[in-house]
N, C-alpha and C positions, 0 to 999 in steps of 0.2 A: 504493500500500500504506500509505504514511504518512497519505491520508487518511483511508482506512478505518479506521484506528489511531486515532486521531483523534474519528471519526467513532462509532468505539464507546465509548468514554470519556463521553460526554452518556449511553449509553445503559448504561452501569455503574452511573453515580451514579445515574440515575433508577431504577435496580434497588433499589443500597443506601438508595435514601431512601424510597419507595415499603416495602422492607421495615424500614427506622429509623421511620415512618409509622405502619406495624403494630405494633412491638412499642411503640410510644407512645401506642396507640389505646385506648380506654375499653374497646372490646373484651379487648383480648389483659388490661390488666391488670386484670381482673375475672375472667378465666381464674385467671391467676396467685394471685388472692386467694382462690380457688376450691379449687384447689388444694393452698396453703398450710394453710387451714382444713380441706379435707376429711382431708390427711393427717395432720392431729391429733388432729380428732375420728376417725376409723377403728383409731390408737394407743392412743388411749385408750380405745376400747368394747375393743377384744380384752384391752385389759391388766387395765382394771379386773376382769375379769371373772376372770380368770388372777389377780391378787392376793386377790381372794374366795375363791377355791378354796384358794389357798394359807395362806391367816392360818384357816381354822376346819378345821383338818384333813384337806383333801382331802374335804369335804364340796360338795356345791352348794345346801346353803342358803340362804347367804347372797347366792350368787350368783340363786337363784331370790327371792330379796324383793328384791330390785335389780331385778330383770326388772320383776315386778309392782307394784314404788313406782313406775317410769319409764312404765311403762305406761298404770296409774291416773292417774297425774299429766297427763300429754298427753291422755289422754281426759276431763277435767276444767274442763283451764285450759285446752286447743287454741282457744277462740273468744276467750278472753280477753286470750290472749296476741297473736291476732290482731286483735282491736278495736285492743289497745297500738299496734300497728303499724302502723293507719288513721287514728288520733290524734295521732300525731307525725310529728316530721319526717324522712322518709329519713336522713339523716345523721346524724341523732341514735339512732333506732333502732338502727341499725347499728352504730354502732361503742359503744352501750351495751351491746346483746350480746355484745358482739366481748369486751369488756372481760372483763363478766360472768363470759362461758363459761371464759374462760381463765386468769381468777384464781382462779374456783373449781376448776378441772383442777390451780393449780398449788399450791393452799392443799390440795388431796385428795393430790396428790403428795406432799408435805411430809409429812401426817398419814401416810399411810401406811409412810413412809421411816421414821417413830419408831416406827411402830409394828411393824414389822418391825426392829430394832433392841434394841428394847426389851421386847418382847412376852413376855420369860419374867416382869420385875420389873412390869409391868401387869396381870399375871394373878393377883400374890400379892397385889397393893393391892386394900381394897376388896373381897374374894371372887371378885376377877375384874370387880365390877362396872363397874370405869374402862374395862375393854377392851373391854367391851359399850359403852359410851359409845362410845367411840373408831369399834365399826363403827356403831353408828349415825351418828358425825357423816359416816363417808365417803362411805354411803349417800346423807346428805341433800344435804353441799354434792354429791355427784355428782350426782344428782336435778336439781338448780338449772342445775348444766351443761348436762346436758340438754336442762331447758325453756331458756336464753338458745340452746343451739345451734336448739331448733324453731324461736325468734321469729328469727336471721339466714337460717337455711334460707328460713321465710316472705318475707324483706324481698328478701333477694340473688336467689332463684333465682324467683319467682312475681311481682316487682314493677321490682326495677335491671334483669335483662335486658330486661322490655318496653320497660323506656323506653330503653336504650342499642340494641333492636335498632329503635327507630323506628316508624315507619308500615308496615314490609314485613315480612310473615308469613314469607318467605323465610327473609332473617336470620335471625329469629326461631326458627324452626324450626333454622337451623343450628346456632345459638348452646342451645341446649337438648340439642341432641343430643352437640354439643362437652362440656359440664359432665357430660350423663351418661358419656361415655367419660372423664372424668376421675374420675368415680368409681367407675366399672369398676376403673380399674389402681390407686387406691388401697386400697381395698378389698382386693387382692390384696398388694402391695407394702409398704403399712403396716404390717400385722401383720405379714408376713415380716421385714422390718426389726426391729419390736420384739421380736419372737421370739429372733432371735439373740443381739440384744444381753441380753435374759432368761437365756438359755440356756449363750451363752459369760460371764456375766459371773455375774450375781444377782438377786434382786427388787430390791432396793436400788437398784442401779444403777440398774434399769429404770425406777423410779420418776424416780429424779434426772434419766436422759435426760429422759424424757416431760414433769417440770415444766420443763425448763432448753430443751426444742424448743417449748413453748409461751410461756414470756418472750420470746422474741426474736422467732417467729412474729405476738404479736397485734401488737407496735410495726412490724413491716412492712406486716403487712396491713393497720392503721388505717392507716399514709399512702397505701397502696395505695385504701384507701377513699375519700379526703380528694381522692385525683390523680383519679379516677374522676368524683366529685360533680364536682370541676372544669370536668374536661373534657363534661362533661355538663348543661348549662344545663337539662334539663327535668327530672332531679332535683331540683330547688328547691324546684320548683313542684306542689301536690296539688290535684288538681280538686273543687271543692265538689259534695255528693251531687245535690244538684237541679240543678246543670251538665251534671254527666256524664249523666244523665240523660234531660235532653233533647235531649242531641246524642247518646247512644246510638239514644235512637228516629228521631230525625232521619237517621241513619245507616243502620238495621234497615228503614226504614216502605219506603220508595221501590222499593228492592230486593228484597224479597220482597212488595212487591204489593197484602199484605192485614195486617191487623193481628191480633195476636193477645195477646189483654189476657194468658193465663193464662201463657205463656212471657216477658213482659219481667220485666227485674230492678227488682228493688221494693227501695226502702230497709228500713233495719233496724227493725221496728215503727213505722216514721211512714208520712203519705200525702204525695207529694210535693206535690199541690195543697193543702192545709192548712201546708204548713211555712208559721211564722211565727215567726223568731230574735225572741228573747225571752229575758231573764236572770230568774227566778223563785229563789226562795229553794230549797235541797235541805235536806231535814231532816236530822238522822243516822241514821235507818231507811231514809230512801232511798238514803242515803251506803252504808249493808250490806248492802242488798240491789240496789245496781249490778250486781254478780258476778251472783247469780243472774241477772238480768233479760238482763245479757250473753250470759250461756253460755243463754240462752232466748232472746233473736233472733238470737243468732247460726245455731243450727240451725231457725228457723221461714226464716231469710235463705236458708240454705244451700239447703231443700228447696225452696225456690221457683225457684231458680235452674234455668233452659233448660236448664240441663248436671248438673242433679242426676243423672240416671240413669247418664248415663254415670261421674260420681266416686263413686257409688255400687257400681257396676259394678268399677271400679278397687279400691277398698276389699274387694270379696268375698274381689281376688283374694289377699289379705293369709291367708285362714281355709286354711292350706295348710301340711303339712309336706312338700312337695317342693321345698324348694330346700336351698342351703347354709350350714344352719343348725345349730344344737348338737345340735338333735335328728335331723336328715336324716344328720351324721358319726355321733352316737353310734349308730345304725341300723348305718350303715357296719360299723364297729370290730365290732359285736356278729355279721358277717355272713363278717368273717375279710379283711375289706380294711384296708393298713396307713397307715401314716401319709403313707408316700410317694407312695402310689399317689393317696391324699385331696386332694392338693397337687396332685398332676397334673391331678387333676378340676375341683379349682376353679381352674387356669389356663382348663382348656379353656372351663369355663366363664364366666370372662370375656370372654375371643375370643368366644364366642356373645353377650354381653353385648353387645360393640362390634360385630357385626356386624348385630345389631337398632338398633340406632341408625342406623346406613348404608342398611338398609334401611328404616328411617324417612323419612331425608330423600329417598328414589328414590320412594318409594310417593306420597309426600306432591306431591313434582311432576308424577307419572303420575297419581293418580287421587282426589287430593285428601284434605284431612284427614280427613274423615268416614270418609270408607269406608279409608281406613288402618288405623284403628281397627280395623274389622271382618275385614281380610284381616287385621291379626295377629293377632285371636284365634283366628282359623281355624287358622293357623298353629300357635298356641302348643296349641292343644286336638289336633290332630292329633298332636304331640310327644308330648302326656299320652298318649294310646292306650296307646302302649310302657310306661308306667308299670301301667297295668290291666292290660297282659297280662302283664307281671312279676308281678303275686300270683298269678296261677295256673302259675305256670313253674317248673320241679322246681330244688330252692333256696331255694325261697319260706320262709319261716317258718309261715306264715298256717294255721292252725288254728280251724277251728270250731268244734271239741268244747271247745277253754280257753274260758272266759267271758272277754271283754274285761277285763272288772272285778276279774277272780280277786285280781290283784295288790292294788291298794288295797284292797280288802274283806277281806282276811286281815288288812292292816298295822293298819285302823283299825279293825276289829272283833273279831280274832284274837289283838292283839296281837305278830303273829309278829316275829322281831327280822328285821334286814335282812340280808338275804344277803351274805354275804362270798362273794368271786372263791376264794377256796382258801385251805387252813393257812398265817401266815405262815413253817411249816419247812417246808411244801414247795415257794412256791415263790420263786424266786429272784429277786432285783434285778435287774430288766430297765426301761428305759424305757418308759416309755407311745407308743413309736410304731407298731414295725412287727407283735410277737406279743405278742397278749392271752391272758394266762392264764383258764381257761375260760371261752370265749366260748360264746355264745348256741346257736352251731350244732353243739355237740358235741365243739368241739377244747379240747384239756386239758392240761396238765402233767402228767406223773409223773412220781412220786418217785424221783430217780437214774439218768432217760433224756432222752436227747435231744427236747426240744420240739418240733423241728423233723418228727422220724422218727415220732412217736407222733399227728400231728394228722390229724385224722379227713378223709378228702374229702370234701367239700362242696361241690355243684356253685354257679359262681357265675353259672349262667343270669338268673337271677331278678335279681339284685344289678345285673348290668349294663345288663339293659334297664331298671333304673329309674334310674340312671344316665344313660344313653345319653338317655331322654326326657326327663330334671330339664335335661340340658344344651342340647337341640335347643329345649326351650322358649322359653329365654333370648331366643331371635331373637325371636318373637312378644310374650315379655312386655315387655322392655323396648321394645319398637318400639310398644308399647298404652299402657305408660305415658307414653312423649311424651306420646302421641295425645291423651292425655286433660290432660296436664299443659300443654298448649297451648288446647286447648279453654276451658279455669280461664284462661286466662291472654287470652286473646281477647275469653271471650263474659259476664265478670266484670269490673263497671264500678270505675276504680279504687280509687275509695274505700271500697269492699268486700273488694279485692283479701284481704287480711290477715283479716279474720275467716270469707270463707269458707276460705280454702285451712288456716286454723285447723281449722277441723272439718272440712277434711277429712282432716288428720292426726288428728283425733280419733277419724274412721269408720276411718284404716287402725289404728290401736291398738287399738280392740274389737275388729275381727275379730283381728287378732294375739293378744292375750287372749284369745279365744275358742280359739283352735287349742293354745295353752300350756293352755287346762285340758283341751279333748280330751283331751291328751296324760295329761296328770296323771290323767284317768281311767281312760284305757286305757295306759299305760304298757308291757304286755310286750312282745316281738318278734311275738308269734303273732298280736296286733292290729293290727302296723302296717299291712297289707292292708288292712285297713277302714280307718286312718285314709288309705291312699291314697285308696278310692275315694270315703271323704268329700270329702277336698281337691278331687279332679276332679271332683266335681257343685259344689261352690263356684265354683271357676273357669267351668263350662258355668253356670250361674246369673249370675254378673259378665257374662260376653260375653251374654249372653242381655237382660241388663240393657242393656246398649251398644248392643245392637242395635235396640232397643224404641226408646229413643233417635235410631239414627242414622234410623229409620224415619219418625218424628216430626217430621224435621230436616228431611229431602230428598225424603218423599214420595216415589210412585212413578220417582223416577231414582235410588233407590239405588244398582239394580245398574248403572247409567251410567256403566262403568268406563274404564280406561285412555286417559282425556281430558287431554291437557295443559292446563293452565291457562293461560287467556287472554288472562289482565293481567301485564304486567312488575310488577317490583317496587317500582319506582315508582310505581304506582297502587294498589299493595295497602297501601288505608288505610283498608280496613271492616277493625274488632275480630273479625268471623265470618268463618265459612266460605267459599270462593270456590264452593263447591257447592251453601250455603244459598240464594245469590240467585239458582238455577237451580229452585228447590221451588218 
């Protein structure tokens, strides 16, 4: 007995050190950096946006030219800030970012703290005009946070995990799917978090939390960065474009058999047989017109790319108001669902979230990346069904006979003033969570009766199959988006890495723009039906896009499903597909 005692003790520490291993490993703390970051940035979109509402009077103005500066701005610089990030050094990109973002979060905190503070004697100076200043500057330096969080987004998650997950698509695949469940639960958790402390304390406060979690946040996470580059020798090192190049083709040629000039990746406006390093004089016209010339090979780059159709495809799925968003709640609320029940949907809907990731990494070893892709759009478009058969479902709002337009075409041409919820004598001070005074479907206040007794029924058929499909999607989308976010990440030679996956945040911001002025168009309840079934032919258009792609890819063994892959992970050290070199 005392040997076995013994004899387990070697097999203890080899436990504890095997896990002392892990939590020391470039892996885990690139998790943890991961994390630390996501949950700031996630703090501060809900809050900003919550302090906008709150400093212009319970208005969403402000909070709507915040949207569209952040917007326009990513759709703008997206290639540029990614070129930034092809031209420098990993460790330098990163934790200038890291800096950037966090100083401008806590220098926007700060302004906002005084200006919440102060906001009665700002308004008497100057006509008011210092306190239009003031939102302007929060707008801009927020803006800046922003673009520094796009360029770490770019660097950490599209470039440090390939190289920390190696030669093996495995990993790779794990570790992508790990970052997305951590920003499932922050997502959810974050703003719960700043919420309370908003609500039990003040704006103020909130503010001072959020700058005073981001001071101490970036100083961990750049050492965190610094341990990482460390322990990671091939961060050092960036492969030159005509390198990578010809070890891309040398990698591609053998294994798929035949060559194909229209699908390899081509550098950014040069031929690589012509490069010839050479130091020429730049004028100062060439010097201001870089930008342009940039953000112009960056998307001739982009569209050349093997894997355009499918980040293409990805980006449609952006043109959509069925997820959990300001407009998908405010739909909510107008349909007689309250605050609590909103909470409960977007947990369920994270768990959907994490559950598409899981089923990412099972698909991925059963029947290979490519066609992953394809089963979860299946997936995710079978979910949408239930959302089309909610417009027609009694509950529905959806009205034919209102013009979509009615509403803006009165405001901007009518002049009509805005609609007020009810007299503020009749109705009473209640919180904006669980009963909305006249809401959309007929339920009301009266004057010296119980709100509760007087509200009209209202079948919620309609409301919860669109529910029920926003959340079942989740499996499918987020399990599409790996798919595709790997594909970027494979079949995308490194020194490209950073300007394409630039535009392709740029493609998912126009269509996001695109669905924000939908909206702005058709604004009433009785149109959201049509903005459904627009969003699901977007989405059937993306997958349709992926598929034309994965068609392209694998030729006639598309449907060549439920094959295990071949090669251990050890071997898996082609940048493609393991299905490609089966086309």
């Amino acid at each position: 007995m005392a040997r076995s005692g013994a004899d387990a003790q070697p097999d203890s520490r080899g436990c504890c050190g095997s896990c002392g291993n892990y939590l020391t490993s470039a892996k885990f703390l690139l998790y943890v950096g991961h994390a630390l970051s996501t949950w700031g940035d996630r703090m501060w979109h809900f809050a900003v946006s919550v302090f906008l509402v709150e400093l212009y009077g319970n208005s969403l103005l402000l909070t709507a030219v915040y949207g569209l500066v952040v917007a326009g701005s990513v759709l703008l610089l997206g290639a540029i800030i990614g070129d930034w990030v092809d031209k420098n050094p990993r460790l330098k990109v990163a934790q200038t970012s890291l800096i950037v973002q966090n100083a401008c979060v806590i220098l926007c905190g700060i302004l906002l703290m005084m200006v919440f503070l102060f906001k009665t004697e700002l308004v008497a100076l100057y006509q008011g005009w210092l306190l239009t200043l003031c939102y302007i500057l929060v707008i801009t330096i927020a803006n800046i946070a922003n673009l520094a969080s796009t360029a770490t987004a770019i660097t950490i998650q599209r470039d440090w995990v390939v190289v920390v997950a190696g030669e093996s698509r495995s990993r790779l695949a794990d570790m992508n799917a790990t970052i997305r469940r951590i920003d499932q639960l922050t997502n959810i958790l974050a703003p719960m978090a700043v919420g309370q402390i908003m609500t039990f304390g003040s704006p103020v406060i909130g503010c001072g939390f959020i700058s005073g979690w981001n001071l101490i946040s970036m100083f961990v996470e750049y050492t965190l960065l610094w341990k990482v580059h460390q322990k990671t020798p091939a961060l050092a090192h960036k492969a030159s474009s005509k390198m990578e190049e010809s070890e891309l083709k040398q990698l591609n040629s053998p294994k798929e058999g035949e060559s194909k000039p229209n699908e390899g990746v081509k550098l950014i406006g040069k031929d690589v047989n012509v490069f010839e390093p050479q130091e020429e004089e730049v004028s100062c016209c060439s010097r201001m017109a870089e930008p342009l010339s940039t953000f112009r090979d960056g998307w001739v780059a982009y569209y050349n790319q093997p894997v355009f159709l499918a980040g293409l495809g990805l980006a449609f799925l952006y043109m959509t108001v069925l997820g959990f968003d300001c407009i998908t709640t405010g739909y909510a609320y107008t349909q007689g669902l309250s605050g609590s029940t909103l909470s409960l949907l977007m947990g369920a809907s994270a768990i959907t979230g994490i559950m598409g990731t899981v089923a990412f990494t099972w698909l991925r070893r059963r029947c290979g990346l490519v066609r992953t892709g394809i089963i979860s759009g299946i997936a995710q478009f079978a979910s949408l069904a239930f959302c089309v058969i909610s417009v027609f479902m009694p509950g529905s709002p959806l009205d034919l006979s209102v013009s979509p337009f009615a509403d803006i075409s009165a405001r901007l041409f009518e002049s009509s003033p805005l609609p007020t919820m009810a007299p503020e004598a009749v109705v009473p001070e209640t919180p904006f969570t669980t009963l909305m005074p006249l809401l959309a479907n007929g339920s009301a206040f009266v004057n010296g009766t119980d709100p509760v007794t007087t509200l009209n029924p209202v079948s919620l058929v309609s409301v919860s199959l669109l529910f029920a499909g926003v959340i079942a999607a989740r499996i499918g989308l987020w399990s599409f988006d790996l798919t595709v976010t790997q594909l970027l990440q494979e079949n995308v030679i490194e020194s490209e890495r950073g300007i394409i996956n630039g535009v392709q945040n740029s493609m998912n911001y126009l269509l996001d723009l695109l669905h924000f002025i939908m909206v702005i168009l058709a604004p009433n309840p009785e149109a959201f039906g049509l903005l459904v079934l627009i969003s699901v032919s977007f989405v059937a258009m993306g997958h349709l896009m992926y598929f034309r792609f994965a068609q392209k890819t694998l030729g006639s063994s598309i449907f060549r499903c439920c094959s295990r892959e071949p090669k251990a992970d050890a071997d898996d050290s082609s940048p493609s597909d393991a299905d490609v070199s089966n086309a």
